[in-house]
N, C-alpha and C positions, 0 to 999 in steps of 0.2 A: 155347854158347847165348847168353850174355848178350855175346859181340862181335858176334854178326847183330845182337841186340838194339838193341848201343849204336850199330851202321853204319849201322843202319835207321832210327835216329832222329835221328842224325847227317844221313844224305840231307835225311829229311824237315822237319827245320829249315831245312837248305841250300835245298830246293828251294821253304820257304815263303817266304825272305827273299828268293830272285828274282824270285817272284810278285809279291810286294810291291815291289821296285825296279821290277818293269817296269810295275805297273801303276800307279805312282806317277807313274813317267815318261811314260806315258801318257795321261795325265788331262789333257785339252787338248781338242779341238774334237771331236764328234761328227758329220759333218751327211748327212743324209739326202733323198734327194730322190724324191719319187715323181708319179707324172701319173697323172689317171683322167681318162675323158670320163662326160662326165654328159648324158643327155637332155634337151630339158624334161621339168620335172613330177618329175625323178626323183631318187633319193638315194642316194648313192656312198659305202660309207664305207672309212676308212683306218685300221689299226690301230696304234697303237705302246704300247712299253713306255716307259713312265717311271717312271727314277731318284730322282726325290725331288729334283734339283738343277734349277736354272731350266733351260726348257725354251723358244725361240725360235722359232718356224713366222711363215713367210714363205709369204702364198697368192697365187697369179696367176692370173688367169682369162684366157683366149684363145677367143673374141677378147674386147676389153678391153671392150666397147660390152654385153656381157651382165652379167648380177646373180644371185650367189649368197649363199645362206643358211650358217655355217656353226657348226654346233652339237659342242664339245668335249664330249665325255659320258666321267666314268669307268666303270670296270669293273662299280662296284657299282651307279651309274644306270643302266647298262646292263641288270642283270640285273633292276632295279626295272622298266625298260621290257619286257622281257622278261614280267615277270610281270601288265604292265596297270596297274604303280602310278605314280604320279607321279615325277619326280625331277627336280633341279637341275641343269642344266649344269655343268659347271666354266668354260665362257667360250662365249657366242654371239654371232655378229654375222650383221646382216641386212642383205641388200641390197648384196653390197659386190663389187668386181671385183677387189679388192687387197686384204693385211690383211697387218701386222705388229704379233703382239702373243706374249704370254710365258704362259706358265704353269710355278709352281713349286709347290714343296712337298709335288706329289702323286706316291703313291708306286702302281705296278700298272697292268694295261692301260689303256689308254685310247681310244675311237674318236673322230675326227673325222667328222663326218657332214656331207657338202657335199649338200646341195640347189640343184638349176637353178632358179630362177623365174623365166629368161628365156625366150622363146619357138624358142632355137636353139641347137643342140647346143654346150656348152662341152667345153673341156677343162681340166683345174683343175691346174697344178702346185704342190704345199705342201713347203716343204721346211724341214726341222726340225734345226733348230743344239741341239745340248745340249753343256752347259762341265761339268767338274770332271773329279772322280773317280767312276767307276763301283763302286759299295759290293760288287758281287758274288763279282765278282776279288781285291777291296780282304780283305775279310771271309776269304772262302776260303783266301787268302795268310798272312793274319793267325792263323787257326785254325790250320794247318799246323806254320807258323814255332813257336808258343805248344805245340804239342802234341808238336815234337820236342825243344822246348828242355824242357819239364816231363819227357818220357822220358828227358830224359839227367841232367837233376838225380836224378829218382828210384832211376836206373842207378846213378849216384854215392854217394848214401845207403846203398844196400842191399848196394856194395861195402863201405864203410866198417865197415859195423856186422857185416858177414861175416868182415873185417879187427880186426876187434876194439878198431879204435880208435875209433868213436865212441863210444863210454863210456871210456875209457880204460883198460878191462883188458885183457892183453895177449892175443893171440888163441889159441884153444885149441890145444895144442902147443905153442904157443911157448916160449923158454928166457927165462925172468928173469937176466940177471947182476948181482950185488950189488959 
């Protein structure tokens, strides 16, 4: 019983420290690119998830001679909007055909809301660059790794004291020679 034990948590160490090399290794450019067409008058929006690490969106409107509105709202403005209450953007710009700008810090969905207030159908490409490390995989790896290597300490201990030598008296049966 206790060799499944100690092989199981043997893997599961193994398999968290991979996670953690490869998600380490990983941890380099994100980017994402997505197109909506918008109407006039109308509002498109786009969802993404954010990490908590700086987050880069590059917007382009086509054709370039139109003007959009575009409002970053988190999850929880969202849901404020949702219920009819007020709420703060996390970053708006108005009137623009072009936009390069960042948002960090914030962690959970997010929607971009592109409104047209030009008078002819655009098409809005925003594409979203995010750097580091991704905490989910990062975390996960981490949990894993900590929870085989804590199995196999405790594996070890509970040999020991079964052996008799962690206190130092000899294990029962055993022969003392003087």
């Amino acid at each position: 019983m206790t060799y499944w034990l100690r092989r199981a948590m043997l893997i599961l160490a193994t398999a968290g420290l991979v996670g953690l090399l490869a998600s380490l290794s990983a941890s380099g450019e994100d980017v994402r690119r997505d197109s909506v067409a918008v109407m006039p008058g109308m509002v498109a929006p786009l969802t993404y998830y954010l990490h908590g690490n700086s987050v880069r969106f590059l917007v382009e409107v086509v054709p370039s001679r139109a003007r959009v509105n575009i409002v970053v709202v988190s999850g929880e403005g969202l849901r404020r909007l949702a219920l009819g209450l007020s709420a703060r953007p996390v970053r708006e710009l108005r009137r623009v055909n072009e936009a390069d700008f960042r948002v960090s810090g914030t962690v959970g969905l997010h929607v971009v809301l592109v409104e047209n207030v030009s008078d002819v159908p655009v098409t809005v490409h925003v594409t979203r660059v995010s750097r580091g490390v991704q905490p989910g995989p990062l975390y996960g790896s981490l949990a894993a790794t900590v929870t085989g290597l804590v199995g196999l300490l405790a594996l070890r201990i509970l040999r020991a004291r079964a052996s008799g030598s962690a206190d130092g008296a000899p294990a029962q049966g055993a022969q003392v020679s003087a």
